[in-house]
Each structure stands twice: as structure tokens, then as C-alpha cells.
C-alpha positions in Angstrom: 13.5 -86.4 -206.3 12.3 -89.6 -207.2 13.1 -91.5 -203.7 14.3 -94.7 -204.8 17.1 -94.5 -206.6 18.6 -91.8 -204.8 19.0 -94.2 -201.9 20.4 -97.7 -204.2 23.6 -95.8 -205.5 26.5 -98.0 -205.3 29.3 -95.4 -204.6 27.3 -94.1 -201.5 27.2 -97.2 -200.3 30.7 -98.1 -200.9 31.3 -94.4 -199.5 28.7 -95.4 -196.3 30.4 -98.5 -195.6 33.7 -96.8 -195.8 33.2 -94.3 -193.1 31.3 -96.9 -190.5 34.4 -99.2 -190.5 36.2 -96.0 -189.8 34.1 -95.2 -187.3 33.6 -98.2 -185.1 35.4 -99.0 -182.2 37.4 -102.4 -183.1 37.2 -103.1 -179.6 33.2 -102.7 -179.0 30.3 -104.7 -180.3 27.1 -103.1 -181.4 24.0 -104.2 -181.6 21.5 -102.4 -183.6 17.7 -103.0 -183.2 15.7 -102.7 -186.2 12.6 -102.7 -185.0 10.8 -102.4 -188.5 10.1 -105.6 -191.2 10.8 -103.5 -194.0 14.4 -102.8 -192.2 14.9 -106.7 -192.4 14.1 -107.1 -195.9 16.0 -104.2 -196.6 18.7 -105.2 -194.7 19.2 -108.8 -196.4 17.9 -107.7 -200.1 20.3 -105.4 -200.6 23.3 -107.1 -198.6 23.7 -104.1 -195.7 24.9 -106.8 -193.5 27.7 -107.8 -195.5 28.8 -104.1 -195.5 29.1 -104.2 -191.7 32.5 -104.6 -189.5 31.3 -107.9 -187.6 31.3 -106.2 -184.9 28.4 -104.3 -186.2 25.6 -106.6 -185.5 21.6 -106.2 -186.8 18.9 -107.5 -184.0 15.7 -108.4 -185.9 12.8 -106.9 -183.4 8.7 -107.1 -183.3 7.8 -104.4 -185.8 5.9 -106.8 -187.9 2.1 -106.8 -187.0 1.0 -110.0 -188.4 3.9 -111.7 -186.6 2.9 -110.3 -183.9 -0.8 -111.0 -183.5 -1.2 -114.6 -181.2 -2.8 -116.9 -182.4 -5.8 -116.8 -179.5 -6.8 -114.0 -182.3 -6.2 -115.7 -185.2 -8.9 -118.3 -183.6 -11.5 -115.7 -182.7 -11.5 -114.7 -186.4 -12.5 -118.0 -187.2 -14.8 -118.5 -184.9 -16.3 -115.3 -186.3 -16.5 -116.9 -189.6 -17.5 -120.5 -188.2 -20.1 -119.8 -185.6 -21.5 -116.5 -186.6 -21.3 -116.9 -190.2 -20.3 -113.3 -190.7 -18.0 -111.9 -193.9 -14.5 -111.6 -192.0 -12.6 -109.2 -194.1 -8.9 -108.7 -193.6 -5.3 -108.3 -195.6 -3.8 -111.3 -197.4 -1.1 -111.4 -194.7 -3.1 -112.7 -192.4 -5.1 -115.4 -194.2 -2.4 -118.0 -193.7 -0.9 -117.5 -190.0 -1.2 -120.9 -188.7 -3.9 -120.9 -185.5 -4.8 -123.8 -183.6 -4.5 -127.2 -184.8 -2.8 -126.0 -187.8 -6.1 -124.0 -189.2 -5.9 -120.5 -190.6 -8.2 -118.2 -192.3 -7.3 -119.8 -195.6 -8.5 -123.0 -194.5 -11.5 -122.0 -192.8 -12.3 -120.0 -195.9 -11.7 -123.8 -198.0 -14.0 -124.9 -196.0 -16.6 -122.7 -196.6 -16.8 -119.7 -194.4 -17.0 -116.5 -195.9 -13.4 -114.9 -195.5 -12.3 -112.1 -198.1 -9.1 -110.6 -198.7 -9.1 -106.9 -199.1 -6.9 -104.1 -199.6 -8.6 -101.1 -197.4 -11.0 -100.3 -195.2 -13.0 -98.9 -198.2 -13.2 -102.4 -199.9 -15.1 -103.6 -196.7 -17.5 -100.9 -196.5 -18.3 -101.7 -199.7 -19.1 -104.9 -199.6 -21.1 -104.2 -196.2 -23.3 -101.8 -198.3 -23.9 -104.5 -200.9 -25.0 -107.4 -198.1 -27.2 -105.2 -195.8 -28.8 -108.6 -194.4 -25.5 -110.1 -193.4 -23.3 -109.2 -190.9 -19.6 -108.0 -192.3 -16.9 -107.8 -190.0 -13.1 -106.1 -190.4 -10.5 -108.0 -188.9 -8.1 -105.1 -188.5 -4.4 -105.3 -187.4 -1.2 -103.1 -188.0 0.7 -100.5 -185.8 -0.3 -96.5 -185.7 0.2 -96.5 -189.5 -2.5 -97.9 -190.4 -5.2 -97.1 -187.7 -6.3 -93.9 -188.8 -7.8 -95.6 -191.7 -9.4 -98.0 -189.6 -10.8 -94.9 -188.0 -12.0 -93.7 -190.8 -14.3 -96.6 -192.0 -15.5 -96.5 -188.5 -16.8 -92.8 -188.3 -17.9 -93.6 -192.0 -19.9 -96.7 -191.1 -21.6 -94.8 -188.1 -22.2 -91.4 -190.6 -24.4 -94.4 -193.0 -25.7 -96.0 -190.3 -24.1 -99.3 -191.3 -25.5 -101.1 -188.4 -24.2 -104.8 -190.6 -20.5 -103.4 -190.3 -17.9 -103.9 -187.2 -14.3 -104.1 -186.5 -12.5 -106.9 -184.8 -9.8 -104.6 -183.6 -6.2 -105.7 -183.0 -4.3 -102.3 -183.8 -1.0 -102.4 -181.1 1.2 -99.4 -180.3 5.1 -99.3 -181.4 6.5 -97.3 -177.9 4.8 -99.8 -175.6 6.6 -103.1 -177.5 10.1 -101.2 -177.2 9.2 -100.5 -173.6 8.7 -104.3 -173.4 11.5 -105.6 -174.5 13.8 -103.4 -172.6 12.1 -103.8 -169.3 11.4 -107.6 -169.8 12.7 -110.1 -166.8 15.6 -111.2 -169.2 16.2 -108.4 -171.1 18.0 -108.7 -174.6 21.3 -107.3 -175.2 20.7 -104.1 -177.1 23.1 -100.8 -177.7 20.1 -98.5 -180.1 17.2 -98.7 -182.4 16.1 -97.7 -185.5 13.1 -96.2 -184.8 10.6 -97.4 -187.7 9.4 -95.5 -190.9 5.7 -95.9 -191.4 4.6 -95.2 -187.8 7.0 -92.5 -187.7 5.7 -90.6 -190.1 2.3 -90.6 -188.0 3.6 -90.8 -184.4 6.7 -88.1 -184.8 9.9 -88.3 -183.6 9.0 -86.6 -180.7 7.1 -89.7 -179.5 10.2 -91.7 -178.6 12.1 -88.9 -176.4 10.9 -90.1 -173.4 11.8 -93.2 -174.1 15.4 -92.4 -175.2 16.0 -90.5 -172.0 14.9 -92.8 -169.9 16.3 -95.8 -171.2 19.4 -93.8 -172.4 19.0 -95.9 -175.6 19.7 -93.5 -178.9 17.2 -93.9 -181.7 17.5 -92.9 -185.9 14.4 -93.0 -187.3 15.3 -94.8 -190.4 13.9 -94.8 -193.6 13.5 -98.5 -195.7 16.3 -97.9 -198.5 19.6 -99.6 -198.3 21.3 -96.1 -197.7 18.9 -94.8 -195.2 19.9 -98.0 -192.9 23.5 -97.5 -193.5 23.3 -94.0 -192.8 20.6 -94.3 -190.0 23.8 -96.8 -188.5 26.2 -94.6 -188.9 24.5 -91.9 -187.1 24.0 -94.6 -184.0 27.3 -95.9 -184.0 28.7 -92.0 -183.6 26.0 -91.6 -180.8 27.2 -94.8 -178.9 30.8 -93.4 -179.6 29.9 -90.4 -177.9 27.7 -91.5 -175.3 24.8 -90.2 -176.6 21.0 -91.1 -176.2 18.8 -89.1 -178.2 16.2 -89.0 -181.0 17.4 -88.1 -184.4 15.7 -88.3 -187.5 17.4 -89.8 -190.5 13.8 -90.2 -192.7 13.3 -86.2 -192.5 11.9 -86.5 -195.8 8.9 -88.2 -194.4 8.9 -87.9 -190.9 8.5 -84.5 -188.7 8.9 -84.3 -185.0 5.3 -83.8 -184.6 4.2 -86.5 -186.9 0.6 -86.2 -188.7 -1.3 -84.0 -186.2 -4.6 -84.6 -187.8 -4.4 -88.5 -187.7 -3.5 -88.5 -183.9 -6.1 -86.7 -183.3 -8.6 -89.0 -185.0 -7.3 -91.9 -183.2 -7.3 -90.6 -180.2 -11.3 -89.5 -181.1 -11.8 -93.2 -182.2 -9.8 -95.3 -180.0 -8.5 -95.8 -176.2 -6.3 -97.7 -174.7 -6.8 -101.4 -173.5 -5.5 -102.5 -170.3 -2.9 -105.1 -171.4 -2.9 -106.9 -175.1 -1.0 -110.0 -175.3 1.9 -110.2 -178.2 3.2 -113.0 -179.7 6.2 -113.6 -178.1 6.2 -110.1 -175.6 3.3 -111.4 -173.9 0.9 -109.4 -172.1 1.4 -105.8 -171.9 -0.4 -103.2 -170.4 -1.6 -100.1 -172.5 -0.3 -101.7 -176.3 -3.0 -102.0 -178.2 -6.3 -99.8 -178.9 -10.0 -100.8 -178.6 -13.2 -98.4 -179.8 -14.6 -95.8 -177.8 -17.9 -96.5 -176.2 -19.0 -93.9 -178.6 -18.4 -96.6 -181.0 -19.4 -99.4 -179.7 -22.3 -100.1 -181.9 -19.0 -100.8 -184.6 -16.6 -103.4 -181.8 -16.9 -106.7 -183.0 -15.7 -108.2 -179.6 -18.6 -107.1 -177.8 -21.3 -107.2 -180.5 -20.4 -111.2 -180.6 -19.2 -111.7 -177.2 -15.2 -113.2 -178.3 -14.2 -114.8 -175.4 -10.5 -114.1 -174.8 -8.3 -117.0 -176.4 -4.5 -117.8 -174.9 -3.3 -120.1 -177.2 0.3 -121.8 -178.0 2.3 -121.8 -181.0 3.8 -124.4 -183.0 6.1 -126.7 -180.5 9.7 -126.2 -182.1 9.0 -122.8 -183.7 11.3 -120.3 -182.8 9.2 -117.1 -183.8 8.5 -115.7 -180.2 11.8 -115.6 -179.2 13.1 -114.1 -182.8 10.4 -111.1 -182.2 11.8 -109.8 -179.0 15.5 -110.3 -180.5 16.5 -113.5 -178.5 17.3 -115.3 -181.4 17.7 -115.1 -185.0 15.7 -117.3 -188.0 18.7 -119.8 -188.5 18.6 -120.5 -184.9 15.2 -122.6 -185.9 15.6 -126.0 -186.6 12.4 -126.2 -188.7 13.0 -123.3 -190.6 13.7 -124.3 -194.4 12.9 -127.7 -193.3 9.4 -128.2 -192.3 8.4 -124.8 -192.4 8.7 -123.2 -195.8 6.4 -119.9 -197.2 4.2 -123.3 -198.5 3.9 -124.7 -195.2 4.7 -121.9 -192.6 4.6 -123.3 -188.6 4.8 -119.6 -187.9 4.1 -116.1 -188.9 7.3 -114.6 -189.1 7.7 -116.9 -192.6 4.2 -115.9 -193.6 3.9 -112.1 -193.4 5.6 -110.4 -196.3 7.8 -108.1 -193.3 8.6 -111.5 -191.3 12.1 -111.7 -190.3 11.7 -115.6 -191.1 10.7 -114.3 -194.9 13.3 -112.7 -195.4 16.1 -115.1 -194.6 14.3 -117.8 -197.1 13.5 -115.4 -199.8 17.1 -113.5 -199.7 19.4 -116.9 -199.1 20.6 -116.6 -195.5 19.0 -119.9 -194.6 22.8 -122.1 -194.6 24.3 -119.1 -192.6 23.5 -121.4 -189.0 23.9 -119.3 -185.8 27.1 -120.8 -183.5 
């Protein structure tokens, strides 16, 4: 099968869209969670919402890491780049997430610090091996997907004994967010999730059960095609119907219950758990995110340079904490498509390329006001 197609078929959707006004209660309002960015920009690229019975309603949630990342972070990279004058590699995503006082990594790097964009942990490496006498440092970020790689580059830099090479690690978890937002002082209004794709596929589907149970919310893993979120809605809609709260798996194509055995076990080899991490928008929450092993710490950027821990504000007027946890939506924002364009972003969820702010500009949904 070629994977893509299969899944953008017209009739099926017609078909799809069919069978969930059929199946919804007229009197009930649901409230799906898709925790994933790619959901979003599925979601609105391909029109799923429009296929919908309005009372079938899509809550945009956190599963975006460079929206989530604060920007205390964003200012320790700099001051990485600034003060120590080390190479601060990282993804493009990140280079312009606004930090304080309007900087970013794009403008830090205009004005002369040594900040490259790269597109895996290999690229870094490399370039650590080709400037043994200056200090080259990862600024890492992304959910379980993509911190075995991360891993990787760290057991590789420690196997070549590059002592030049360390990691400014910001890798969060996807179970402790959901967990967040459920259990947070004024919880948000939601009936299920779809359970995200890329983590899945490392993580399993077994990973959420307890979560389910306990929180007697049902989950479909989802994959990012149009049909896989109709079909992953469908399936939630006939759980809610029922009364139902369990884990199914709509993305069994690429997901397995256990996940990818070998790349748990190399985080968990790599990594452990930090007490709390704060989230843009969730806060601080205890055991999110992942720092290195003292076995590694030769390779931990935080301690090699001493980063002081940063709590810093966002943009006053930007409504990008409140859209992560699923309190509002992106036309709720008053500057959005005003002052804060993908040219001149106030916050990340308009600069990451899985920002739910992204995805309204770049798919039309802007004039669509909330109320």
C-alpha cells in the first residue's frame, strides 16, 4: 500500500462522514481532543471539521513541542550562544520562537552568535568532529519520538570521546501533559482523545491504559490522514455512545500495543526523569520531561555551563497558553492575523510548522471569530 492516498479518497469520506452523523447523539455535544499538531493541520487542510455534525466539536491540545517549550528555555539557548560562545545546534522550528524582549535564536544568530539549523542529531556530531576546539552544543526538544535519536548521538559522542559535544535537553513526555490537563485546578471540558501518532508508534498503546481507566476518558490512537481522524472519531463517538473508556488503536499500521521495545529501552538507559519541567501554558509538572543519566553527564549541557533556571512571561495579549491546554481556540486571539502573522509571530503556536495558530492562518479559518 502506498499510505497516502488510501486515506484522501473522497467517497470514504463522504461514506465516514455519513455514518458519524448517523451515529451521534443529536442531543449530546462532543468534544474531541486532538492532542497531536499534525491532527490540526490535518484537521483544517483537508476540511474534517466541515464534515462534522456541530455538535461534534475538535479541541486543539499541547502535542506540539516547540509550542510547548517556555520561553525561560528559549533564553538559556541564547545565553548559551551569547555568553559561552558555543555552536547551538537545533531544528528550524525553533529558531524563531519569540523569547524575551522579542529576541529569538534567529536574531541572536543576526547578531553574531553561532546558531545552526540542522536536521538530526548526526548533522551535530558532525560538525562537533570538525570544531574539536570549540564547544558544540544540541538544543534538543520533541516528545518520545524523537528522543531515541537524541540518545543515540549521546552514547555516540561518549563511544568517540567527543568531550566538545553536549545536549541542552528539553525532551517532555506525552502521558504526563494529558494527565495535566485533566487534573488541572480548572479543568477543560473534554469527552476523549486522539491519542497521537509519532509517539505512539514508540510508546504503544499500552501506555495510555492506565490513563483511560482511571480517568474513564476513551482514546483512538489516530493516525495523521484525513480518514484516519474521521475514522479515529467515529470510533470515539461509538465509545462515548456506549460508555466506554478504553484504548483502541485506529493507526495499527504503525502502532503496536508494545510500541518500539528497543527504543524504550535506550531511553530509559539514557535518560530519567526530572522532578517537574514547566510547559508553556501547563505549567510545572512533575515527572514530564527527561534529563541525562549521571552516566552521562560529561554530555548535559545544563550542568557543564551551569543554566540557571529561567521563568519567563510570554507576549502580553497572546493567547497561546491557554490554546495549548484547550481553553481557547486561535480566533479567540485578538492579535492573531493582526499583529502576529508567520512574519512576525508573538507566539509559537504561529511559528512551529504543528502550531495550532499555523494552521488557522495557513488553511483560512482566521474570519471564523469564536462567540
Amino acid at each position: 500500500m502506498k499510505y497516502i492516498s488510501e486515506f484522501r479518497q473522497h467517497d470514504l469520506a463522504r461514506q465516514l462522514a455519513r455514518a458519524i452523523a448517523q451515529t451521534v447523539d443529536p442531543d449530546r455535544h462532543y468534544r474531541l481532543m486532538e492532542f497531536c499538531g499534525g491532527h490540526t493541520h490535518a484537521i483544517f487542510r483537508y476540511g474534517v471539521q466541515d464534515l462534522m455534525p456541530p455538535n461534534v466539536e475538535f479541541i486543539h491540545g499541547p502535542g506540539c513541542p516547540v509550542c510547548v517549550l517556555p520561553t525561560g528555555r528559549i533564553d538559556n539557548a541564547i545565553q548559551l550562544a551569547e555568553r559561552h560562545e558555543v555552536i547551538l545546534c537545533t531544528y528550524a522550528d525553533l529558531m524563531r520562537v519569540p523569547a524575551t524582549g522579542r529576541n529569538s535564536l534567529l536574531k541572536a544568530k543576526a547578531g553574531g552568535c553561532d546558531i545552526r539549523m540542522v536536521y538530526s542529531t548526526q548533522d551535530v556530531l558532525k560538525i562537533a568532529r570538525d570544531n574539536p576546539d570549540r564547544p558544540v552544543v544540541f538544543f534538543a526538544i520533541g516528545f518520545e519520538t524523537t528522543t531515541p535519536p537524541t540518545a543515540v548521538a549521546i552514547k555516540q559522542a561518549q563511544a568517540e570521546r567527543l568531550a566538545n559535544f553536549s545536549v541542552f535537553c528539553n525532551h517532555v513526555l506525552t502521558p504526563a501533559a494529558m494527565l495535566a490537563i485533566l487534573d488541572a485546578p480548572q479543568p477543560v471540558s473534554i469527552d476523549a482523545f486522539l491519542g497521537p501518532s509519532h509517539v505512539s508508534t514508540i510508546i504503544g498503546s499500552q501506555a495510555y491504559e492506565p490513563f483511560a481507566e482511571h480517568h474513564a476518558k476513551p482514546i483512538v490512537i489516530a493516525g495523521f490522514e484525513p480518514l484516519d481522524v474521521m475514522q479515529s472519531a467515529l470510533m470515539l463517538i461509538r465509545q462515548l455512545n456506549e460508555g466506554r473508556h478504553e484504548v483502541e488503536n485506529e493507526y495499527s499500521r504503525a502502532v503496536t500495543r508494545q510500541g518500539n521495545v528497543k527504543a524504550q529501552a535506550l531511553m530509559r538507559e539514557v535518560f530519567e526523569l526530572r522532578p517537574q519541567f514547566e510547559w508553556r501554558g501547563l505549567g510545572l509538572i512533575p515527572d514530564s520531561a527527561l534529563k541525562l543519566k549521571p552516566d552521562y553527564a560529561d554530555f548535559d549541557a545544563e550542568q557543564r555551563f551551569g543554566l540557571p533556571a529561567i521563568r519567563a512571561a510570554d507576549v502580553k495579549g497572546c493567547e497561546c497558553p491557554a490554546i495549548l491546554r484547550g481553553a481557547k481556540k486561535p480566533q479567540d486571539c485578538k492579535l492573531l492575523g493582526t499583529v502576529c502573522t508567520p512574519e512576525n509571530p508573538m507566539g509559537s503556536c504561529m511559528v512551529s510548522s504543528e502550531g495550532a495558530c499555523a494552521a488557522y492562518w495557513s488553511y483560512g479559518r482566521l474570519s471564523r471569530r469564536s462567540g
